[in-house]
C-alpha positions in Angstrom: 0.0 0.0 0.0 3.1 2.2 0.1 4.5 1.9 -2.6 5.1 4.5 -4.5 4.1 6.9 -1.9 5.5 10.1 -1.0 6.1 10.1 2.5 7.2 13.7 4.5 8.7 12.6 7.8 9.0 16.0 10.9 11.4 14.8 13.4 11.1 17.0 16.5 12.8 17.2 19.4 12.0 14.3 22.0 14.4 11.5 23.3 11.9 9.3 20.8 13.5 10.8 17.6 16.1 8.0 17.6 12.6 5.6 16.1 12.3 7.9 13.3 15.5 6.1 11.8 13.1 3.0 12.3 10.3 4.6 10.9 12.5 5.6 7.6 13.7 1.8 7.6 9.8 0.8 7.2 8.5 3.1 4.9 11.4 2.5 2.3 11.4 -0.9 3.0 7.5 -1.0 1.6 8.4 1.4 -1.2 7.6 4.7 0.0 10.1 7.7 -1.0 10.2 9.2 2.4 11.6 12.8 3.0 12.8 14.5 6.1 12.4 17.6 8.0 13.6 18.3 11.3 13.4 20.9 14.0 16.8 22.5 15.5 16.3 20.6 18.5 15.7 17.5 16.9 19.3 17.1 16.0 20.5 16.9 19.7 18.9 13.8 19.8 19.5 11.9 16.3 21.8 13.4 13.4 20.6 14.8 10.0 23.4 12.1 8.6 21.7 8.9 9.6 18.3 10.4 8.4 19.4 11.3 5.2 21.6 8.1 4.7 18.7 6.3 5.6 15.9 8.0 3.0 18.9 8.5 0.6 17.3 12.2 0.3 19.0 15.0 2.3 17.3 16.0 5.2 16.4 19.9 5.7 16.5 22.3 9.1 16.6 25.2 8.3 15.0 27.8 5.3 17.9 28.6 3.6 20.8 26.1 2.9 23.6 27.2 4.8 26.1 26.4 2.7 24.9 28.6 -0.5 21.6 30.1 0.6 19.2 28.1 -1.1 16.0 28.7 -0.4 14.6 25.4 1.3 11.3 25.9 -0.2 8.1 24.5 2.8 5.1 25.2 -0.6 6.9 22.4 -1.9 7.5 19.9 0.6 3.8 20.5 1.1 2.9 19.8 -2.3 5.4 17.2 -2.8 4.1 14.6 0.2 0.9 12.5 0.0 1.0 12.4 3.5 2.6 14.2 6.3 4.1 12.3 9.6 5.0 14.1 12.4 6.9 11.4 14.8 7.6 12.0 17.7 5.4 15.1 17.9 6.5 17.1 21.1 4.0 18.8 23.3 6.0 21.8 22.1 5.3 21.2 18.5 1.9 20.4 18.8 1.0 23.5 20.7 2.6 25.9 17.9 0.8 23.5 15.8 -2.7 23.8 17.6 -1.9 28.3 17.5 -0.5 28.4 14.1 2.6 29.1 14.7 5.3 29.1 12.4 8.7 29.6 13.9 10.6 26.5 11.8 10.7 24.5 8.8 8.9 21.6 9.9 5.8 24.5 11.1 5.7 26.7 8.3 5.6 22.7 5.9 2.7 22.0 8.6 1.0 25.2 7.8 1.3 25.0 3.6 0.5 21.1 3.8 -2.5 19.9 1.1 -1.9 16.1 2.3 -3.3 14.0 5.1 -1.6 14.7 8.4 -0.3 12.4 11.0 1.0 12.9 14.7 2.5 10.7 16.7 2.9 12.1 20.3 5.4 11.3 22.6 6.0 13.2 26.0 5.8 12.5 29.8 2.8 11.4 31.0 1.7 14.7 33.1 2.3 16.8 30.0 -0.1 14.6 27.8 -2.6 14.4 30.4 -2.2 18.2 30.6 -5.3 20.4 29.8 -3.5 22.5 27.7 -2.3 19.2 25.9 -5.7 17.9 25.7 -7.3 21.2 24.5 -4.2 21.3 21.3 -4.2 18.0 20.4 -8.4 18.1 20.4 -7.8 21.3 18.6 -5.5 19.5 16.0 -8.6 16.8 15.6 -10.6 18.9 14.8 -8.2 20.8 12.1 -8.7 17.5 10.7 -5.6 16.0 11.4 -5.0 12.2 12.7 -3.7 11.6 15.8 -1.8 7.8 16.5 -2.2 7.3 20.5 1.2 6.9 22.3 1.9 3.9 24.0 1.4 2.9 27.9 4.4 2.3 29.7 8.2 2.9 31.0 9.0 6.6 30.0 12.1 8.6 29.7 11.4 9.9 32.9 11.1 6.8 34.5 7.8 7.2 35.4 5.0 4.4 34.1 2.4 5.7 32.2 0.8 6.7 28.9 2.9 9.4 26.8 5.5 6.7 24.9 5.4 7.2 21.1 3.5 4.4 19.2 6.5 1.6 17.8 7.6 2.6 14.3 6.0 -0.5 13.3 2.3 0.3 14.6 2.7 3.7 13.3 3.8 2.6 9.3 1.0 0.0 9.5 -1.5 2.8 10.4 -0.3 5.0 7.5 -1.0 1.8 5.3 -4.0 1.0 6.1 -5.3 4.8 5.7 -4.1 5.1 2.5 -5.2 1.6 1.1 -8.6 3.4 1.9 -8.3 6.8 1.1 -10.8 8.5 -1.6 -8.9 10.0 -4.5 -12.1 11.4 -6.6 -10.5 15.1 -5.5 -7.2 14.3 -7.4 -6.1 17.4 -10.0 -5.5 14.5 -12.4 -8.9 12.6 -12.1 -10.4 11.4 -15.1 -7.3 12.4 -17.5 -5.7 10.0 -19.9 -1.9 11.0 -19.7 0.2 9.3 -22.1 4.2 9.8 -21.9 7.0 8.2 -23.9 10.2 7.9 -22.5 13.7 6.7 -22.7 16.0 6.1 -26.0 15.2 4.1 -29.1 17.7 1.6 -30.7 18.1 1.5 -34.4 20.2 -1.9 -35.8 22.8 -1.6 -38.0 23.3 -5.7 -37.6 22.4 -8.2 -35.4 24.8 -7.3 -32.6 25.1 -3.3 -33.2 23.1 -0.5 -32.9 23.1 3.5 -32.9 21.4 5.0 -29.5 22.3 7.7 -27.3 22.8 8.0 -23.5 19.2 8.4 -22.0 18.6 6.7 -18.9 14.2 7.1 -19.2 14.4 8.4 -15.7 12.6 11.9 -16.5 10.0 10.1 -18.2 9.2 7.6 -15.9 9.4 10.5 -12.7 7.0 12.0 -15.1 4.4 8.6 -15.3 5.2 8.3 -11.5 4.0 11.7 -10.8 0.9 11.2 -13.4 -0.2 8.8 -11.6 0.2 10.1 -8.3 -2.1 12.7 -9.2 -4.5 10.7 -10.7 -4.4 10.0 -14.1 -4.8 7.1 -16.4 -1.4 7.1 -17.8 0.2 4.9 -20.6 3.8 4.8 -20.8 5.9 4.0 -23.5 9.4 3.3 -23.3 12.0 2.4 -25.1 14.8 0.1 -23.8 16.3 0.8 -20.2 16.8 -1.0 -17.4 14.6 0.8 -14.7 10.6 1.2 -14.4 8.0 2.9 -12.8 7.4 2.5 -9.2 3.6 2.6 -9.9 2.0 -0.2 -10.6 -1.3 1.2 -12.2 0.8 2.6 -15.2 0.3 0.7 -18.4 3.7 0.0 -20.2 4.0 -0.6 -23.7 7.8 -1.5 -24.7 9.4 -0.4 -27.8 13.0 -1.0 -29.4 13.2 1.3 -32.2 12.1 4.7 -33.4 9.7 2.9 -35.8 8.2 1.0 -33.0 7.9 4.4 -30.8 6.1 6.0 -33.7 3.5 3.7 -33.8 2.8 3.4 -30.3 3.1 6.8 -29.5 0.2 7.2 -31.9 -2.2 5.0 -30.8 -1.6 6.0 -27.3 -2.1 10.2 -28.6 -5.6 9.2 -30.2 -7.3 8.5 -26.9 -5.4 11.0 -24.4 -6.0 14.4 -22.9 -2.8 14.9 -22.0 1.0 14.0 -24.0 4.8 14.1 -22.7 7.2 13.4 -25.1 10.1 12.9 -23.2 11.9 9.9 -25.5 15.0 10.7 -26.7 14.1 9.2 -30.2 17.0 9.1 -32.8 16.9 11.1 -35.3 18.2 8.8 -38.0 18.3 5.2 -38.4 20.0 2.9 -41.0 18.2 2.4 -44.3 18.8 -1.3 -44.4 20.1 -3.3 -41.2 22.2 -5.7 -42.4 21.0 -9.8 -41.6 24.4 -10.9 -40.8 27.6 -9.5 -38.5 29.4 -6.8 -40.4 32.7 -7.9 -40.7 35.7 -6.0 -40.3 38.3 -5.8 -43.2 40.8 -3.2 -42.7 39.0 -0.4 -44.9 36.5 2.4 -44.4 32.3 0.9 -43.9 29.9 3.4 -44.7 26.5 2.8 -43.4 23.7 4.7 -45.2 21.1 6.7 -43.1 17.4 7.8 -43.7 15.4 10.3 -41.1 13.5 9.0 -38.5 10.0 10.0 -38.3 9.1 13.0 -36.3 6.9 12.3 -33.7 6.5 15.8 -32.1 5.3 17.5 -35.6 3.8 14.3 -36.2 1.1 14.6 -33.3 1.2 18.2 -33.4 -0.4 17.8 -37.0 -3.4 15.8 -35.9 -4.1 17.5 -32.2 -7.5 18.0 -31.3 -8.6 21.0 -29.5 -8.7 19.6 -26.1 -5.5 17.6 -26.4 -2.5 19.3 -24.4 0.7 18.3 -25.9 4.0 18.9 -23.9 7.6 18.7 -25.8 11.6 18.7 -24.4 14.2 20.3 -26.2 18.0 19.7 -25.4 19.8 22.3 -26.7 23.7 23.0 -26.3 23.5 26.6 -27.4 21.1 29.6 -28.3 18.2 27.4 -26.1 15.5 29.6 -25.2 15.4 30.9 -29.5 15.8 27.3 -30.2 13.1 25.7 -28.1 10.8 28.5 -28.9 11.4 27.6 -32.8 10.2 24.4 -31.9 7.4 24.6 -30.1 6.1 27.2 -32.8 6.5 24.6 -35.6 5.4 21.7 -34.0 2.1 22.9 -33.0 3.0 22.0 -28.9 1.2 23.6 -26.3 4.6 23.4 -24.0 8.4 22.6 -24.1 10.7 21.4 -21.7 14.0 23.2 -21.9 17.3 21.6 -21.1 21.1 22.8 -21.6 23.8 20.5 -22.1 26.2 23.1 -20.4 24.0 23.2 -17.2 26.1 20.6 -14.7 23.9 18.5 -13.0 21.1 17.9 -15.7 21.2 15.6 -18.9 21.2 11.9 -19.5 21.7 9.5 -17.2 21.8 11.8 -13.9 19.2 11.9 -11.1 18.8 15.2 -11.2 17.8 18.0 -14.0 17.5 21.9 -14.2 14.7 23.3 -16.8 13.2 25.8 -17.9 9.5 25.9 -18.9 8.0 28.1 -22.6 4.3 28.1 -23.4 2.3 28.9 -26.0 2.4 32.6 -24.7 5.7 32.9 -24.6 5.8 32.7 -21.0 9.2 31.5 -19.4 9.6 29.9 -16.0 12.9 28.8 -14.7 14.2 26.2 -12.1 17.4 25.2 -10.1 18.7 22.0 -10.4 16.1 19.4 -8.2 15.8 15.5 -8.3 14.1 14.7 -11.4 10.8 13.4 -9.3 11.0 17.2 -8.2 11.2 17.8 -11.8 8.1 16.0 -12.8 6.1 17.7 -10.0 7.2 21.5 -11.4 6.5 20.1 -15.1 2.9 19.0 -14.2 1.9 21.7 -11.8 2.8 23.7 -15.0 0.7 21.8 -17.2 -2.3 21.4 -14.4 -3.0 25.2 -14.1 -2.9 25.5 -18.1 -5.8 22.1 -18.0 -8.4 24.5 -15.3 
């Protein structure tokens, strides 16, 4: 039930913060990509190091990045995370929580937060049994959040009594079993066919060699991820690579060559509200693969090419109305007059810019910095986030042109 699932973990700061390394363990261990945000405090108890090695995502404290003043951005930790766990939630933290109070990360996340919301208290037992306790965390009910009642038993005081934070494994089997029932008809992507190719194509030149290129498919298949996520029907196709989508709803259709994408790509675009062509298809394929190994003899082989099909102006030919048809460009110089040029003649509705010279971004690399052109000329650009980051900028893009 969690796989898939975007998990935001707030770590605060309680003697109980040493389970959220258990907690992590879980989640990712059933699938989940879990993220973490912790209060200052929090890291007197457990270090930002064995969070983030543990959810292989780093872990954020503070709002700006101390290192080059990033902005750590709490809108889109909010948007990012189908569900927001706040384990071990201090009376401290839910009190600020409870008055709307915003004095860190992890509150100001709280206070942007679309997703279900999840506490897990954990205190002595005369603070939870507090009135002022009662009244917050009643308060928080009521808000709408979910509270997961702590545990009876030896506490760090050394009292006995109720305040211990639920076991990690009580708490991820909770957040299973409300998402294996929760309702989804509210979902931006609802109702929409998405279809999205991804990945490189392979043209033969013989029965052991090929021309290709270097793309991994992992923007495309953040992209179906994210689709889905949202909502959407989506149907992938995808050329040959050696990863997949962590969705299992997605419906894959495999292709080899640039031929094979054509075709598929097509039949997918007849039926679909919304398109991603994130492929990298080649542009030219030999005119005749030969049956048998080419041999090597000492002189010069010439292999003869023809131009694949383009499947960009292809679909932008035959798109209807109320088809929204989103393009990439990679471009090593002049990009934004280049990109624009091409979303101009192939009739798409957007285009996904990225620079070869931009370090961090391209094939094969986990991460990717674009920058977004519509139809009106409009230009948005982005620092250099994971590519599931990526896909959530692309398609928040693309849901407020769909409204």
């Amino acid at each position: 039930m969690l796989k898939g699932r975007k998990i935001l973990l707030g770590v605060t700061g309680g003697i109980a913060a040493y389970k959220a390394a258990v907690i992590i363990r879980l989640l990712v261990k059933e699938g989940a990509e879990v993220r973490v945000v912790m209060t200052p405090l929090s890291k007197e108890f457990i270090t930002p190091l064995t969070l983030a090695t543990l959810s292989k995502n780093p872990v954020l404290v503070d709002f700006f990045d101390p290192e080059d003043g990033r902005w750590n951005s709490h809108i889109d930790l909010g948007l990012w995370a189908d569900l927001y766990l706040i384990a071990p939630a201090t009376a401290n933290t839910i009190g600020k929580m409870a008055a709307g109070i915003a004095d860190n990360l992890l509150l100001t996340t709280y206070l942007s937060a679309r997703c279900p919301v999840f506490l897990a208290p954990a205190m002595d037992l005369d603070m939870l049994a507090h009135p002022a306790t009662v009244a917050n965390i009643g308060r928080l009910r009521s808000f709408g959040n979910n509270i997961i009642e702590p545990d009876t038993g030896e506490l760090a005081s050394g009292l006995e009594g109720k305040g211990r934070m639920a076991e990690p494994e009580a708490i991820v089997k909770e957040l299973a079993e409300f998402l294996s029932k929760k309702k989804i008809n509210n979902l931006p992507l609802q109702g929409k066919r998405v279809f999205i190719n991804a990945g490189p194509t392979v043209e033969p030149i013989d029965p052991v060699r090929y021309i290709s290129n270097h793309s991994s498919g992992r923007m495309g298949i953040a992209l179906a991820d994210e689709a889905s996520r949202l909502g959407a029907e989506v149907t992938l196709v995808l050329g040959p690579v050696n990863i997949r989508p962590s969705d299992e709803n997605i419906s894959i259709v495999d292709v080899k060559t640039a031929s094979e994408m054509m075709d598929a790509s097509g039949k997918a675009f007849q039926s679909c509200d919304i398109a991603i062509l994130a492929a990298a298809v080649a542009d030219f394929t030999p005119i005749k693969a030969s049956p048998a190994k080419l041999k090597r003899d000492g002189g010069e082989t010439m292999i003869a090419l023809r131009s694949t099909e383009d499947i960009a102006a292809s679909l932008g030919k035959v798109k209807r109305k109320n088809q929204l048809l989103v393009g990439f460009a990679l471009e090593t110089d002049n990009e934004i007059d280049n990109a624009t040029g091409k979303l101009q003649r192939k009739n798409l509705d957007l285009i996904i810019l990225n620079s070869l010279r931009d370090e961090g971004a391209g094939f094969g690399r986990n991460t990717n910095r674009i920058t977004i052109i519509d139809r009106n000329n409009n230009i948005d650009k982005f620092e250099l986030k994971t590519k599931d980051e990526v896909a959530s900028d692309i398609f928040r893009k693309i849901i407020s042109m769909t409204r």
